[in-house]
mmCIF file as gemmi writes it, N, C-alpha and C atoms, coordinates in Angstrom:
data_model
loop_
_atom_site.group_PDB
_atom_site.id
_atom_site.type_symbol
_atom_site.label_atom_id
_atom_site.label_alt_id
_atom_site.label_comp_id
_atom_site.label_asym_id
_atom_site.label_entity_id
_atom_site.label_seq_id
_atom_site.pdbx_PDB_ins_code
_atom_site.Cartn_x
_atom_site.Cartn_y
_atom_site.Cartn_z
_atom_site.occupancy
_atom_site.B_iso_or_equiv
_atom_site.pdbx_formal_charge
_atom_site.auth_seq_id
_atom_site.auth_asym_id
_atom_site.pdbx_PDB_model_num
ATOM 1 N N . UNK Axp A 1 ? -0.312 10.148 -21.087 1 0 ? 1 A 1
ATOM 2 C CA . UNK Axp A 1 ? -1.296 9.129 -20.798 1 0 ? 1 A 1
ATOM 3 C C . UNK Axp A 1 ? -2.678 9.769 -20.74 1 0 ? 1 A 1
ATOM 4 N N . UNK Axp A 2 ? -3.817 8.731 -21.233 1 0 ? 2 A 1
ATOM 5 C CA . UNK Axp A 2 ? -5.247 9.736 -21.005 1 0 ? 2 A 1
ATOM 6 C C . UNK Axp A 2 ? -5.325 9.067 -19.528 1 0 ? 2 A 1
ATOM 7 N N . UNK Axp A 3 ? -5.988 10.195 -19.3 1 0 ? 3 A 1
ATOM 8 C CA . UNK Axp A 3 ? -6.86 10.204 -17.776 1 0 ? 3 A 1
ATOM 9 C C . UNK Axp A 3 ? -7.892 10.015 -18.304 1 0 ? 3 A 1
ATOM 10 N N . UNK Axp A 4 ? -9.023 8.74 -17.455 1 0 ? 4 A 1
ATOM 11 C CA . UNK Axp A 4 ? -10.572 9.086 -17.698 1 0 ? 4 A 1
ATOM 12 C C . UNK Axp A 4 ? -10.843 8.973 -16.511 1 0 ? 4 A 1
ATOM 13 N N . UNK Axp A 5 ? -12.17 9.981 -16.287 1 0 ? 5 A 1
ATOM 14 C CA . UNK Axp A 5 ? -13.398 9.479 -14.804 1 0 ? 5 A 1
ATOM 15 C C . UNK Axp A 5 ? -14.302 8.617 -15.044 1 0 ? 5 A 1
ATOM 16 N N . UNK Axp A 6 ? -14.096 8.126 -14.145 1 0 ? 6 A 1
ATOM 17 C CA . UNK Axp A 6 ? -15.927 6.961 -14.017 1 0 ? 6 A 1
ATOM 18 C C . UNK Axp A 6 ? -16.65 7.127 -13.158 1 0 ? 6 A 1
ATOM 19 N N . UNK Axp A 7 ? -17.576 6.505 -12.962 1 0 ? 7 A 1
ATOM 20 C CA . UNK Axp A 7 ? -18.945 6.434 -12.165 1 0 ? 7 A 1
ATOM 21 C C . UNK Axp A 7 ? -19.09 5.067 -11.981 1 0 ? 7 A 1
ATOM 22 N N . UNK Axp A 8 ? -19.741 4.521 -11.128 1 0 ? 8 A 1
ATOM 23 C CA . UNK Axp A 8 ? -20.181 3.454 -11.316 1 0 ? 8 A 1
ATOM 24 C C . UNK Axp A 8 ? -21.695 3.332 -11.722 1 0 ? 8 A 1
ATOM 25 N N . UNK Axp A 9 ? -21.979 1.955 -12.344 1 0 ? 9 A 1
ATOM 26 C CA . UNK Axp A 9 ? -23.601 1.931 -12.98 1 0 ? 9 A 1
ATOM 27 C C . UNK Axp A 9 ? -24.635 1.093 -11.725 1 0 ? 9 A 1
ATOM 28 N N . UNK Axp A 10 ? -23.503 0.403 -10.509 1 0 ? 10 A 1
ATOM 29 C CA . UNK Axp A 10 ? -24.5 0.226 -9.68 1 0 ? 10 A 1
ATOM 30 C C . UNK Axp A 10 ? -23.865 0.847 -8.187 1 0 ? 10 A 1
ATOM 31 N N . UNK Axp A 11 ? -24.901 0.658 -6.977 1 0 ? 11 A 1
ATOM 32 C CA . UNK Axp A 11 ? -24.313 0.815 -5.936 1 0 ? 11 A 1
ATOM 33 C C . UNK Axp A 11 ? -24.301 2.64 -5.603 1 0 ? 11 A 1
ATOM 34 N N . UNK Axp A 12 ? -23.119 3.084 -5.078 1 0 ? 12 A 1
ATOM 35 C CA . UNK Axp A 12 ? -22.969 4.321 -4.523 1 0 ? 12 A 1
ATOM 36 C C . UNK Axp A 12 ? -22.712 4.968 -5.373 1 0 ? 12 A 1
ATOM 37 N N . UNK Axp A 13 ? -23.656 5.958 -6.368 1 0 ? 13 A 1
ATOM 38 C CA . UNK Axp A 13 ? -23.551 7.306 -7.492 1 0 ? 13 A 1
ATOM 39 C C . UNK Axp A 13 ? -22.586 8.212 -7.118 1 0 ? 13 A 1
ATOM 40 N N . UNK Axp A 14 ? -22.277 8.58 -6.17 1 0 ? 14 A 1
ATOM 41 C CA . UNK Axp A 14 ? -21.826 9.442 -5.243 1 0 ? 14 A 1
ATOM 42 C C . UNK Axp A 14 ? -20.274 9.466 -5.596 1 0 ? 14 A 1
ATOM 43 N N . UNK Axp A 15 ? -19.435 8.209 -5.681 1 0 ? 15 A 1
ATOM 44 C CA . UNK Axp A 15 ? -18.142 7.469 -5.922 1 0 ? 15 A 1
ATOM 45 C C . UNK Axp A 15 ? -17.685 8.214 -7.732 1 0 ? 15 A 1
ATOM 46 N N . UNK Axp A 16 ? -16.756 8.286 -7.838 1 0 ? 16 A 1
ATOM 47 C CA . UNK Axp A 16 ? -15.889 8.538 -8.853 1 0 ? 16 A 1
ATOM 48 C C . UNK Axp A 16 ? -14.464 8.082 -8.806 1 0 ? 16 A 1
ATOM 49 N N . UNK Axp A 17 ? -14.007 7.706 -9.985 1 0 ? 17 A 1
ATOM 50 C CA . UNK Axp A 17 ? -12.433 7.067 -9.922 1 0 ? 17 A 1
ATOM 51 C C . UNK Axp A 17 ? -12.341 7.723 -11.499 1 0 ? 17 A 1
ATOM 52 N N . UNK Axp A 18 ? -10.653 8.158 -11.217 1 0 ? 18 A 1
ATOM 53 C CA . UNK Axp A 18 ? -9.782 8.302 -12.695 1 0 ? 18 A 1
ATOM 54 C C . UNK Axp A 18 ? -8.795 6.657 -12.529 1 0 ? 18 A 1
ATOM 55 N N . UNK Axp A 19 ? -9.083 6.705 -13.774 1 0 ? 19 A 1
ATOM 56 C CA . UNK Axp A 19 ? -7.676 6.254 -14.403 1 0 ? 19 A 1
ATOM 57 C C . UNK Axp A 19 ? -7.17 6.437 -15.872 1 0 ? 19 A 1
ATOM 58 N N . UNK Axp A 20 ? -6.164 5.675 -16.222 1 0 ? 20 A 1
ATOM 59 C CA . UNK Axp A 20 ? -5.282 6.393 -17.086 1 0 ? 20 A 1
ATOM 60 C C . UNK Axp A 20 ? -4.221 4.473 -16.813 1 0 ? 20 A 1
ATOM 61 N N . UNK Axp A 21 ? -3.881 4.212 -18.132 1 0 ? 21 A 1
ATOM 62 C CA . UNK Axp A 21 ? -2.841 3.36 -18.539 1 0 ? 21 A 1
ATOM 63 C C . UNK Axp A 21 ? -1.578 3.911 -19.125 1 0 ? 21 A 1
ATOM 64 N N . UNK Axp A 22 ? -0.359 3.161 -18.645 1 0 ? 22 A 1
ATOM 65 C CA . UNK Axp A 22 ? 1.036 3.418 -19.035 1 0 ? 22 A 1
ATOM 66 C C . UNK Axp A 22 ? 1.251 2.066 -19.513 1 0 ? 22 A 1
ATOM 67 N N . UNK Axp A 23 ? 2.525 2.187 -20.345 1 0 ? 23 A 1
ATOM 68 C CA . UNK Axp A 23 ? 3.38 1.457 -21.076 1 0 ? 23 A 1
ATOM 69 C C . UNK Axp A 23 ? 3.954 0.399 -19.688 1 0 ? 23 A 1
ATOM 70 N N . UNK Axp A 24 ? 4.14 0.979 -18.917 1 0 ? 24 A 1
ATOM 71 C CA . UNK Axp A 24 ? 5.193 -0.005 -17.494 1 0 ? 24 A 1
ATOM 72 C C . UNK Axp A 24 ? 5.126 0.703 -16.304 1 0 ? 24 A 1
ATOM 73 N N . UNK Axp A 25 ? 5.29 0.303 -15.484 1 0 ? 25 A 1
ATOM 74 C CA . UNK Axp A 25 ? 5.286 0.801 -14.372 1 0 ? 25 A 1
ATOM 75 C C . UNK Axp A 25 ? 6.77 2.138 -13.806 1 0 ? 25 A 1
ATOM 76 N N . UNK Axp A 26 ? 7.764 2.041 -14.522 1 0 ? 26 A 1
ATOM 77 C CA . UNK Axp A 26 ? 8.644 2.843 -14.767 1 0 ? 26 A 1
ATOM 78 C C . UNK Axp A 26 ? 7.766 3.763 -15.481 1 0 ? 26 A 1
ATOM 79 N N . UNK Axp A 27 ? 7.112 3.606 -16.153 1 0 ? 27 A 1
ATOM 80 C CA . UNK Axp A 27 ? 6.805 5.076 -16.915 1 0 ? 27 A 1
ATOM 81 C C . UNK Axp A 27 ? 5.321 5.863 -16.157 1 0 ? 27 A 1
ATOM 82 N N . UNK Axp A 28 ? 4.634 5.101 -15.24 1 0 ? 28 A 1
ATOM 83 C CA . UNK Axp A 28 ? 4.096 5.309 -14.336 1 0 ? 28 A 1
ATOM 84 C C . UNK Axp A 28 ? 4.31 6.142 -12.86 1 0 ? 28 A 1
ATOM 85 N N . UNK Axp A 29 ? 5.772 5.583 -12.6 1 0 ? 29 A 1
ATOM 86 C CA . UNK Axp A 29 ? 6.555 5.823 -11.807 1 0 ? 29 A 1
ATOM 87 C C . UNK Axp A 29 ? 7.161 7.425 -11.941 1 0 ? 29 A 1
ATOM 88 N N . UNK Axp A 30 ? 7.385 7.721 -13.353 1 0 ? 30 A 1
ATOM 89 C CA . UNK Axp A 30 ? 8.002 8.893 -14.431 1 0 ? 30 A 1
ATOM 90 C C . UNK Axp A 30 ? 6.655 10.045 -14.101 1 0 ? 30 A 1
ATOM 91 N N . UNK Axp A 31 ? 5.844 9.4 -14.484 1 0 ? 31 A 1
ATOM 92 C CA . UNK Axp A 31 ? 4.476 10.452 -14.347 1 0 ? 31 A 1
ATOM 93 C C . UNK Axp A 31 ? 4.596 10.772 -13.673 1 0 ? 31 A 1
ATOM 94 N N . UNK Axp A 32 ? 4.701 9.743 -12.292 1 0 ? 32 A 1
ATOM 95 C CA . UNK Axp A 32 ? 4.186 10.497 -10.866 1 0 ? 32 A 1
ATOM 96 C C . UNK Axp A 32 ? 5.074 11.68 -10.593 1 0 ? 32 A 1
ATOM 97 N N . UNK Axp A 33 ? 6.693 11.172 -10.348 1 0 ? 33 A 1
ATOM 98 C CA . UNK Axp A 33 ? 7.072 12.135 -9.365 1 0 ? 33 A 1
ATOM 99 C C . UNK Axp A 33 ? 7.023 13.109 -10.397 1 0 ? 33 A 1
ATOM 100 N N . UNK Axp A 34 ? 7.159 13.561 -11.41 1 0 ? 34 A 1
ATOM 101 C CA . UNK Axp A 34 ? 6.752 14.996 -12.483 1 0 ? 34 A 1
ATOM 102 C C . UNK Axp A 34 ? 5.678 15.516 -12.072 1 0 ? 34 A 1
ATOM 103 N N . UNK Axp A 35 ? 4.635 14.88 -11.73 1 0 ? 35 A 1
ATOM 104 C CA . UNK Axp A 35 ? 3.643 15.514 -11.328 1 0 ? 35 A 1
ATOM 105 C C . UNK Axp A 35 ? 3.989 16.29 -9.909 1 0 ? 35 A 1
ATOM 106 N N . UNK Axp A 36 ? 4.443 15.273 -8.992 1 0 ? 36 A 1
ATOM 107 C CA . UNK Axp A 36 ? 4.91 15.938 -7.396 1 0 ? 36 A 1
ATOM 108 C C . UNK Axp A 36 ? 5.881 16.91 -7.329 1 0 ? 36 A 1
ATOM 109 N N . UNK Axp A 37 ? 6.83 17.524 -8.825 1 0 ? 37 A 1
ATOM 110 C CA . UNK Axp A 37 ? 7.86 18.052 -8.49 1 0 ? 37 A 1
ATOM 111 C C . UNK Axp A 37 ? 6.92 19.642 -9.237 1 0 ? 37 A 1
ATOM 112 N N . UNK Axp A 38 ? 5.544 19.255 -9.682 1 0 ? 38 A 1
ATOM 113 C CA . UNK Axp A 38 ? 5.404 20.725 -10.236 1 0 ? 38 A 1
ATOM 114 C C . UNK Axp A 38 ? 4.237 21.494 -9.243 1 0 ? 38 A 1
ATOM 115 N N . UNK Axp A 39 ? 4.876 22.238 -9.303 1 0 ? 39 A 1
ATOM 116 C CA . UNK Axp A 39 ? 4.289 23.567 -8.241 1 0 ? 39 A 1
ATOM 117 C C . UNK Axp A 39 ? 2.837 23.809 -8.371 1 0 ? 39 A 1
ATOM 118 N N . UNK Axp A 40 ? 2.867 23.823 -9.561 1 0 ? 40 A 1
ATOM 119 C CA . UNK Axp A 40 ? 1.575 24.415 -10.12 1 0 ? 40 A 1
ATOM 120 C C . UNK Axp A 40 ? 0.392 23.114 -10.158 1 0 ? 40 A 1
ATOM 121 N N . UNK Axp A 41 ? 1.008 21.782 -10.047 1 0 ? 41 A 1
ATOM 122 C CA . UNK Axp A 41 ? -0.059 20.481 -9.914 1 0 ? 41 A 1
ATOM 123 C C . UNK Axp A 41 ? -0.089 20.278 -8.216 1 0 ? 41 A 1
ATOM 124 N N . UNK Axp A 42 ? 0.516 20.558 -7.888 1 0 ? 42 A 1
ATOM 125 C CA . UNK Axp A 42 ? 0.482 20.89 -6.363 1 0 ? 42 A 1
ATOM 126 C C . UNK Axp A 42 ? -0.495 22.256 -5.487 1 0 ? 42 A 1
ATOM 127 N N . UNK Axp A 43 ? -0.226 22.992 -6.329 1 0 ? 43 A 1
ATOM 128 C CA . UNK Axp A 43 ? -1.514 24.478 -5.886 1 0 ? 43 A 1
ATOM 129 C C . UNK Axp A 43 ? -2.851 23.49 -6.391 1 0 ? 43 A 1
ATOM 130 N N . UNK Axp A 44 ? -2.618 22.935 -7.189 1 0 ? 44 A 1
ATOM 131 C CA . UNK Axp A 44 ? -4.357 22.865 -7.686 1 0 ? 44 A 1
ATOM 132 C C . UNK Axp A 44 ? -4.724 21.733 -6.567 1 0 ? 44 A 1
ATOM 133 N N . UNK Axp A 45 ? -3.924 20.833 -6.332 1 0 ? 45 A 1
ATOM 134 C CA . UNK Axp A 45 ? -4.329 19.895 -5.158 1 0 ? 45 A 1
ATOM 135 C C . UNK Axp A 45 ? -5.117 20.59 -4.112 1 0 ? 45 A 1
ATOM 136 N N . UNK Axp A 46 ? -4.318 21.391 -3.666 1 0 ? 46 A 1
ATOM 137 C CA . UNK Axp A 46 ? -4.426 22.273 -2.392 1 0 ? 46 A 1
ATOM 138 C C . UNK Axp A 46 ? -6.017 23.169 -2.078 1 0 ? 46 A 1
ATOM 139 N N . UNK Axp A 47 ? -6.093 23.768 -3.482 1 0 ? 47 A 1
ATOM 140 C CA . UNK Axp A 47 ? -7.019 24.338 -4.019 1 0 ? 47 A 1
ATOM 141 C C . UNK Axp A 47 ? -8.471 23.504 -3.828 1 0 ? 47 A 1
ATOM 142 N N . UNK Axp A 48 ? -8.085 22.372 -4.229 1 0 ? 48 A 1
ATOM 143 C CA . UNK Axp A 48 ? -9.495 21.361 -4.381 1 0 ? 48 A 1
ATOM 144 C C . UNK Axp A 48 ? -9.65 20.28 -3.541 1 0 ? 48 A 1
ATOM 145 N N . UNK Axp A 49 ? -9.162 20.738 -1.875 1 0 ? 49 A 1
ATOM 146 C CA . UNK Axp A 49 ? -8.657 19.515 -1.455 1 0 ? 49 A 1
ATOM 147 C C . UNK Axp A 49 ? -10.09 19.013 -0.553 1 0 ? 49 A 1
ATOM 148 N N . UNK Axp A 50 ? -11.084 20.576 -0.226 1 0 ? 50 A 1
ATOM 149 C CA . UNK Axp A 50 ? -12.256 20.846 -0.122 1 0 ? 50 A 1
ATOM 150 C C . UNK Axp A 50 ? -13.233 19.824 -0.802 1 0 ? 50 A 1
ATOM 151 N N . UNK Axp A 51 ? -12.918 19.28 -1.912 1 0 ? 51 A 1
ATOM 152 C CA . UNK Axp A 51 ? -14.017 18.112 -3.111 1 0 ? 51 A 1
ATOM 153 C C . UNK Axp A 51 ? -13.577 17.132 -2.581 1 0 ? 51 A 1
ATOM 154 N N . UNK Axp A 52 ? -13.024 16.308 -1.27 1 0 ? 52 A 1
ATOM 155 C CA . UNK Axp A 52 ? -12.811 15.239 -0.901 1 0 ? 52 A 1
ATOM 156 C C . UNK Axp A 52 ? -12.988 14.925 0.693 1 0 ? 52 A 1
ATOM 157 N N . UNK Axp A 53 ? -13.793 13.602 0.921 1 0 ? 53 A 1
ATOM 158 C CA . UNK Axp A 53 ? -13.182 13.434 2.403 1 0 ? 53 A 1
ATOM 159 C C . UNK Axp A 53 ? -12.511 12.766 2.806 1 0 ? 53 A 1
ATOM 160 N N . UNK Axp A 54 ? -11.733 13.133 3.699 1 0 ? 54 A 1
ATOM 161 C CA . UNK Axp A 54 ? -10.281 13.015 4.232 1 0 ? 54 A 1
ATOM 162 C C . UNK Axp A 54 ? -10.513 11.095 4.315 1 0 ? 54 A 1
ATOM 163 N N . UNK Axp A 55 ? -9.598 10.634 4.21 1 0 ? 55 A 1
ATOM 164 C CA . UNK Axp A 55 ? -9.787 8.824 4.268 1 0 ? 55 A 1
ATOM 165 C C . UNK Axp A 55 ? -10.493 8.202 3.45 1 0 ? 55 A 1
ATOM 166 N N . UNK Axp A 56 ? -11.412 8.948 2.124 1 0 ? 56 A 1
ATOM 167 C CA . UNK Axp A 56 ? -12.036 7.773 1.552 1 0 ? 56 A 1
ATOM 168 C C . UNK Axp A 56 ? -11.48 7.998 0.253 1 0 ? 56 A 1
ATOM 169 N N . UNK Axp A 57 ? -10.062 8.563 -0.315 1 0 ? 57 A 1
ATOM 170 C CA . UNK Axp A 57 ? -9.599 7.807 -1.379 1 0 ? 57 A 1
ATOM 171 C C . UNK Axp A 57 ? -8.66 6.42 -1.371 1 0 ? 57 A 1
ATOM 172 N N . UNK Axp A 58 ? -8.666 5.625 -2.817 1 0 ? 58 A 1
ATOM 173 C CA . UNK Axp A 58 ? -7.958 4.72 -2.242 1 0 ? 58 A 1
ATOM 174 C C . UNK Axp A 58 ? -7.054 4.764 -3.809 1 0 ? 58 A 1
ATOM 175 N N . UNK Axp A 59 ? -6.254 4.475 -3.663 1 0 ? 59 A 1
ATOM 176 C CA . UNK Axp A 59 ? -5.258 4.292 -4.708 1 0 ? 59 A 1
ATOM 177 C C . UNK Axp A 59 ? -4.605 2.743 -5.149 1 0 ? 59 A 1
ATOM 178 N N . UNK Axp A 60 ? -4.786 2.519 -6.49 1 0 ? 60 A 1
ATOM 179 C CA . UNK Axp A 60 ? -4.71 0.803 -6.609 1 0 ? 60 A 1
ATOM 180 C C . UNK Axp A 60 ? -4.164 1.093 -7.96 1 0 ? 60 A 1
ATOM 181 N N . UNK Axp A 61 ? -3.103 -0.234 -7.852 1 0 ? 61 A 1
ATOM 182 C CA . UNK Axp A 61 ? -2.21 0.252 -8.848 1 0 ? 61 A 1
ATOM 183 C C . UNK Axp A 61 ? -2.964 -1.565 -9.531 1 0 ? 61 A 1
ATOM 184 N N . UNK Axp A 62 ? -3.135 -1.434 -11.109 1 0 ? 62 A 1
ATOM 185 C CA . UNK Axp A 62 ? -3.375 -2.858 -11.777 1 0 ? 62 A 1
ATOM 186 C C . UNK Axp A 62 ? -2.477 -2.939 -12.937 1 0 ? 62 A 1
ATOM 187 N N . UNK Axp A 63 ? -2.623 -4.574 -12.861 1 0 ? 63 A 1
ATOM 188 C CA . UNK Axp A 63 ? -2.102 -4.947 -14.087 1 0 ? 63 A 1
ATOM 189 C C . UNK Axp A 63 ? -2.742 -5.888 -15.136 1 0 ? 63 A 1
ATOM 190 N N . UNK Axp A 64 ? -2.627 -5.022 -16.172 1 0 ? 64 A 1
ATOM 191 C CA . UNK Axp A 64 ? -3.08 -6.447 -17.479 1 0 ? 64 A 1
ATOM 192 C C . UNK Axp A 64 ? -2.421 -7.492 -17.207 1 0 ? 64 A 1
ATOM 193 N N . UNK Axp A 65 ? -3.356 -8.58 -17.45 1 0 ? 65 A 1
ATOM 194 C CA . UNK Axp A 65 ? -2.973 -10.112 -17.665 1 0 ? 65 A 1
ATOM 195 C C . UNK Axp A 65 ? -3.43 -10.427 -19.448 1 0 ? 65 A 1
């Protein structure tokens, strides 16, 4: 799946969001825990956990209509 970052064009500059589209939510589902089971996507979390403050991500799952 591509990952992209955004910005927003009004409001708080400061804010950034990825996303990235899947085929279904099963294959969404597939991504994730692959991602949680590898060691090495897990060090880099850890690594960069410093570029965030604690409580202001939010995670939102959408769907095409």
């Amino acid at each position: 799946s591509e990952v992209r970052v955004m910005m927003p064009l009004a409001g708080n500059p400061y804010r950034i969001g990825w996303t990235a589209r899947y085929d279904s939510l099963a294959a969404f589902e597939a991504a994730w825990a692959k991602l949680l089971s590898d060691p090495a996507y897990l060090e880099l979390l850890q690594k960069g956990e410093h570029h965030f403050i604690g409580g202001s991500a939010h995670d939102e799952v959408w769907q095409d209509r």
